[in-house]
N, C-alpha and C positions, 0 to 999 in steps of 0.2 A: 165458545166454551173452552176453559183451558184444560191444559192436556195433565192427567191424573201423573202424580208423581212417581215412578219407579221407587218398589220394596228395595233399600238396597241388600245386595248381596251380602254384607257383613252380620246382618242382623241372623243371616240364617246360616253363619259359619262355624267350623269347630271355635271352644276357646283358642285365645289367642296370651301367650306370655307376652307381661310387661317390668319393668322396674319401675316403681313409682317413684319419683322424682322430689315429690312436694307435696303438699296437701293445700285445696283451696281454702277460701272465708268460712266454704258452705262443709266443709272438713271431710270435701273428695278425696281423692289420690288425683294427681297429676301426672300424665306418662305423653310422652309423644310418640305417634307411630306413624312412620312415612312422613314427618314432618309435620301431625298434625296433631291437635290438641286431645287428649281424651280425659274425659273425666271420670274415674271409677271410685262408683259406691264399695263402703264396706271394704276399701286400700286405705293404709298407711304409711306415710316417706317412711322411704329404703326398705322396701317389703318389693319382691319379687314374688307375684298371683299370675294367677292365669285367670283372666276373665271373658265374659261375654258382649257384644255390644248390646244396648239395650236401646238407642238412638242413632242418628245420623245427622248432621247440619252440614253447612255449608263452611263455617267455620271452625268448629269442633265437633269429637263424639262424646255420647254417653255409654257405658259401658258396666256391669257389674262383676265383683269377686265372685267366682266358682271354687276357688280353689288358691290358697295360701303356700308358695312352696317356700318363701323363707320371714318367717316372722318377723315383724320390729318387736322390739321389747318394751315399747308401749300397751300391744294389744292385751287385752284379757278377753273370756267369756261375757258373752252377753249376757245381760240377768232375764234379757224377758226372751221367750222361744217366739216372738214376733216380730223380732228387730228385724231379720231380713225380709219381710214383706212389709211393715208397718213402717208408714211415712213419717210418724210422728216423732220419731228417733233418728237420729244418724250418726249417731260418734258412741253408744256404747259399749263400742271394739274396742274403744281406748280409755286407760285408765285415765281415773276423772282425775287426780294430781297436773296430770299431764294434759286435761281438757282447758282445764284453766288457763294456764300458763300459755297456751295455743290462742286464747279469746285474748288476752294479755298481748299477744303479739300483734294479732288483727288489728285490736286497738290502735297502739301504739304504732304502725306501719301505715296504719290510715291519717295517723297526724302528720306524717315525715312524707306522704306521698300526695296527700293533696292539699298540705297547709304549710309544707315543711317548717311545721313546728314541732317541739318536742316539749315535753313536762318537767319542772325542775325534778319534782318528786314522783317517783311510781307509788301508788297506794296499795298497801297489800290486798291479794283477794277477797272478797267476800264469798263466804261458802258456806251451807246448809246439807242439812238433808241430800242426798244422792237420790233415793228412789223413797215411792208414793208422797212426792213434795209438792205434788200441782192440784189446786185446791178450785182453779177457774178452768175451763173447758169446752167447747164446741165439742161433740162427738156428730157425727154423721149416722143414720140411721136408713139401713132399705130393706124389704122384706124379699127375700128371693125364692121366688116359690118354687126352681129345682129344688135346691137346700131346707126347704118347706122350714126355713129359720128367717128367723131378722138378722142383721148385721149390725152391731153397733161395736162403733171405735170411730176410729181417726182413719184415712184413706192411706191407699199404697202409694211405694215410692215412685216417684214419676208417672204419676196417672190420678186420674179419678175415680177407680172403684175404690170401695171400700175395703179395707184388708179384712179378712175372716178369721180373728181375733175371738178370744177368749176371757183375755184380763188386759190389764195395763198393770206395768209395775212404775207407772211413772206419775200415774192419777192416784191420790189420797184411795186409800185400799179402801174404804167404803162404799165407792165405785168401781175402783179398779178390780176388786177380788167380785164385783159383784155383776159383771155384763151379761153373763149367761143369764143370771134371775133376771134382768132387764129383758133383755131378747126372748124370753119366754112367754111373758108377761105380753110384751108386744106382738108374738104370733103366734098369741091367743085373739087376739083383738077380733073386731070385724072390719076398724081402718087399719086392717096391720100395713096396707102399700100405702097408708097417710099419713103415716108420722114422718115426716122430714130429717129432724134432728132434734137433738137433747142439749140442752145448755145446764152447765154443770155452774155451782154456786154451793161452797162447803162453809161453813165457818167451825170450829170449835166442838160447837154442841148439836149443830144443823146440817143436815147433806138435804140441798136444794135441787132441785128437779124440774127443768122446764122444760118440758113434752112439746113440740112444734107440731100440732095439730091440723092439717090442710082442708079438713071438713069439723064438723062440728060431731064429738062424739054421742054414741046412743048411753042411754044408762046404764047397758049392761057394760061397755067396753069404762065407762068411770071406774064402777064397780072394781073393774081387774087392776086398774090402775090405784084405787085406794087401798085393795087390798095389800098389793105391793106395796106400799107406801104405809102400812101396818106394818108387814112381814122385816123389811128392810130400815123400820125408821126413817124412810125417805119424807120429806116434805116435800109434795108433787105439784106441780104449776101444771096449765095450761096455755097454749099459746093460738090460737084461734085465726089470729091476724098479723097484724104491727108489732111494733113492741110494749105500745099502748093496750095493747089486748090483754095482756097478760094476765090471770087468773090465778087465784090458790085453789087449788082441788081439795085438799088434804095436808094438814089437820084442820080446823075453823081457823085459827091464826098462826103467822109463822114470823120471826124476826128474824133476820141476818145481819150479823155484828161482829165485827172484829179489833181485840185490844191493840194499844200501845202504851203497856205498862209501864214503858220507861217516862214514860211522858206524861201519865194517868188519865189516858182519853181512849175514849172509844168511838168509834164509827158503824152507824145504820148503813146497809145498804139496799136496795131491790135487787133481784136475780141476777136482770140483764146487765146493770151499773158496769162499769168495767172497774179492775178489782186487780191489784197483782198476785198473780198463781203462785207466787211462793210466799208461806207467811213469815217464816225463818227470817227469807231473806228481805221481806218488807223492812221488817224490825230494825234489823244490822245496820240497812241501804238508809231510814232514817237515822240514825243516831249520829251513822256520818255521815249525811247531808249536815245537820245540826251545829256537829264541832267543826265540820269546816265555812258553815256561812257562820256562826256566834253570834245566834241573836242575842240583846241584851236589851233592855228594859229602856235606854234611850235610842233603839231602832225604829227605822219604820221600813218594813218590810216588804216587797211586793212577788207574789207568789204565781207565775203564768202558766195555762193549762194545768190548775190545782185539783181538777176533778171533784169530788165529793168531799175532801179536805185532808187527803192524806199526809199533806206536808205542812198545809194552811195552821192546818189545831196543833200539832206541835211545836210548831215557830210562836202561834200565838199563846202558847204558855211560857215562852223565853223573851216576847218580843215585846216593845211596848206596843205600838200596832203594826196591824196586817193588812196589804189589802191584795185580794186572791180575787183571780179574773180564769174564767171557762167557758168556751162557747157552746157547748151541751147546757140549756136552759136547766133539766130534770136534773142533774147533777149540781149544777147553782143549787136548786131548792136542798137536795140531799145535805149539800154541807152549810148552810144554812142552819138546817135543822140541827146536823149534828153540834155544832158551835153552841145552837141555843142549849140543848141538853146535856154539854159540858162546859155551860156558863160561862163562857169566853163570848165576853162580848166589846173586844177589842180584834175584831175582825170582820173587814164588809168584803162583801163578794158581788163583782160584777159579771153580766153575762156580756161576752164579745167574742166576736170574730176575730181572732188574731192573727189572719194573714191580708187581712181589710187595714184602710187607710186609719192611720188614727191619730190625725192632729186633730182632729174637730172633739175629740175626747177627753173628757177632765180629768180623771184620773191617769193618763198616759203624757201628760203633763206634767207632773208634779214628780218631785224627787224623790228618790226611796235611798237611804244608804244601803242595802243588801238586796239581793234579786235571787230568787229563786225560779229556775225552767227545766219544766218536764213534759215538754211534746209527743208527739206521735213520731211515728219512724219517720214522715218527711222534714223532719227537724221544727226551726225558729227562724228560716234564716231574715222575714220581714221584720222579726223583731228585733233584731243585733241592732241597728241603728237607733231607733227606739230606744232600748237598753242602754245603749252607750251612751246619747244624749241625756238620760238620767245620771251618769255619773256615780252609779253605787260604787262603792269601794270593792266588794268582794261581789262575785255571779257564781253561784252553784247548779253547774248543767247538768242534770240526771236523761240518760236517753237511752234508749233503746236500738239505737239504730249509728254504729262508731262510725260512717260514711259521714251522714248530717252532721255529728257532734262534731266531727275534722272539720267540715266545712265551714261551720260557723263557729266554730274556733280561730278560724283561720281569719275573719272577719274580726272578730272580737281582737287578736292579737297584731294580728299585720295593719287593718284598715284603721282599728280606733283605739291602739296604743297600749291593752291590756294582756298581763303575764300568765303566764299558764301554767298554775305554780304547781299544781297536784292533780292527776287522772287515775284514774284504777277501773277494774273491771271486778263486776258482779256475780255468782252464777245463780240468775234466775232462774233460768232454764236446761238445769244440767243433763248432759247425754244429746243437745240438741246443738247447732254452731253458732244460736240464735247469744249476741253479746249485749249485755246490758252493762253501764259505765256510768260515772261520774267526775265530774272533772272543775276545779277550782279556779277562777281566774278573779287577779287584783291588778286595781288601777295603779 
């Protein structure tokens, strides 16, 4: 049996002053004490706090602000009275001007430090909305019977309980202004320790509600949840099981759909679909994808990890064909569907695994002059060779995650020849260090 780790001493020490030095990716404070690393919440470069440790490692600490003795002039007031316990934020201490330009450096430091490439061109920011812009959602939900309340939000910083929140100012106010009426509703229940979490899904005209259910409800506890779902104009799901379970509670029927007027399409989706939380900056983040791949009417476009069609149906009203590949089957049929009911029918979609081999595949064969990729955080990097052996002229790499985009950038430029003519940063996710980006490369 090994031997239980020693609390260390610093966790249970007065604050301690630091000068912060730097700020991390994750938009820490940076300070070194005794030589070693610390990283403190809620600091900003050249700000002198006094903080507490809140961790211990072997290689660094964790530590948080108690106490500001010399401001940066970046900081402002937080707008939500949650931010120092709620996980779901971390930067805003600092004006969002300055948030940007910070995700702008990440960016750009990640291409010079793991690809040492650089962009001819910086793409100006894209920016939206500041607060109640996030429209997709995971909330966590526990009933805590000291507190004879339910909990619902997003978890605290550096752990896993749930913070004991009130609102969100950073969830579309439909929800955000509305968690107490949720948490009410919930510990009234008779599964109120059953509800797991809430999956949040807004469009426009719909605030979507999927209740994760761990037993099967009685019909009184329905009841409490339709009623809510009068009260609030909620359209309330059920979740039972899988994702395949999923249920409408309330009303008889519900549709979720969200425009792209510049483009004159629209998009169906189901609850769980995955969806980008900002619609603002949906919009923007297409328009320039658009202008800088130009599709044009003798194109043939090929569209990877296309999802439901967010990028597929707009290319395919510029392109002459598309062809749009995802390996979520349910998502295939989604944009499928949507294509058919925005009569674009210069667009096919396959379903694949795109980090699986793919010479045995016919369409991964054939040439596309323009390429469009928008993966998950752990990038494309199976597919850069692929890609490059098609030969498109222009790759427009949308991603979420500026490590992966460096690295397969660095790929795309170093290993098979291609220029890195435009990158810019997004803010999807403002108030959070989370960077989403776009970036141009021609043969």
């Amino acid at each position: 049996m090994g031997r239980r780790r020693r609390r260390s001493k610093k966790l249970d020490a007065d604050p301690v002053q630091a000068h912060i030095e730097s700020l991390s990716h994750e938009g820490r404070g940076i300070t070194h004490i005794d030589d070693k690393v610390v990283f403190i919440s809620g600091a900003l470069a050249d700000e002198d706090v006094m903080f507490r440790y809140t961790a211990t490692r072997r290689n660094y600490d964790d530590g948080a602000v108690v106490e500001v003795l010399k401001a940066s002039p970046d900081r402002v007031e937080p707008a939500c009275e949650y931010f120092n316990i709620c996980g779901g934020c971390s930067m805003q201490h600092m004006d969002t001007d300055k948030q940007i330009i910070m995700k702008q450096e990440v960016l750009l430091n990640q291409f010079q430090r793991t690809s040492q490439i650089e962009p001819q061109n910086v793409l100006p920011p894209l920016t939206s909305a500041h607060w109640g812009y996030r429209t997709k959602a995971r909330l966590g939900v526990r009933y805590v019977a000291k507190k004879e309340r339910a909990l619902v939000g997003f978890r605290e910083k550096q752990n896993s309980y749930l913070a004991d929140m009130h609102s969100c100012e950073v969830l579309d106010p439909r929800v955000g202004h509305k968690l107490d009426n949720i948490s009410d509703c919930i510990g009234k229940l008779e599964a109120r320790d059953k509800v797991a979490q809430i999956e949040v899904a807004i469009t426009e005209d719909v605030v979507g509600l999927v209740f994760r259910n761990l037993v099967e409800l009685s019909d009184a506890d329905k009841q409490l949840l339709i009623d809510l779902a009068k009260t609030e104009d909620f359209h309330v799901y059920l979740q039972p099981a899988g994702p395949d379970s999923v249920q409408l509670l309330y009303p008889r029927s519900s549709t979720l759909m969200y425009a792209l007027p510049d483009f004159g399409v629209e998009l169906q989706f189901l609850p769980l679909d995955f969806t980008q939380v900002n619609t603002g900056i949906n919009q923007q983040m297409i328009k320039q994808a658009m202008e800088l791949l130009e599709p044009g009417p003798d194109d043939n476009v090929l569209d990877l990890f296309c999802g439901l069609g967010n990028f597929s149906l707009p290319i395919a009203t510029l392109a002459g064909k598309v062809t749009a590949v995802e390996g979520d089957a349910g998502l295939i049929d989604r944009a499928r569907e949507n294509a058919q009911r925005n009569n674009l029918d210069n667009v096919e979609f396959h379903v694949q695994d795109l980090s699986a081999d793919l010479s045995n595949v016919e369409w991964a064969q054939q040439s596309f002059s323009k390429v469009l990729i928008d993966p998950a955080r752990p990038g494309a990097l199976e597919m850069m060779e692929v890609v490059a052996k098609m030969a498109p002229e222009r790759i427009v790499y949308v991603s979420c995650n500026p490590a992966t985009l460096a690295r397969d950038a660095g790929e795309l430029v170093n290993k098979f020849g291609y220029t890195l003519v435009s990158a810019g940063v997004m803010d999807m996710f403002p108030h959070t260090a989370h960077v989403e980006s776009m970036a141009l490369f021609k043969k």
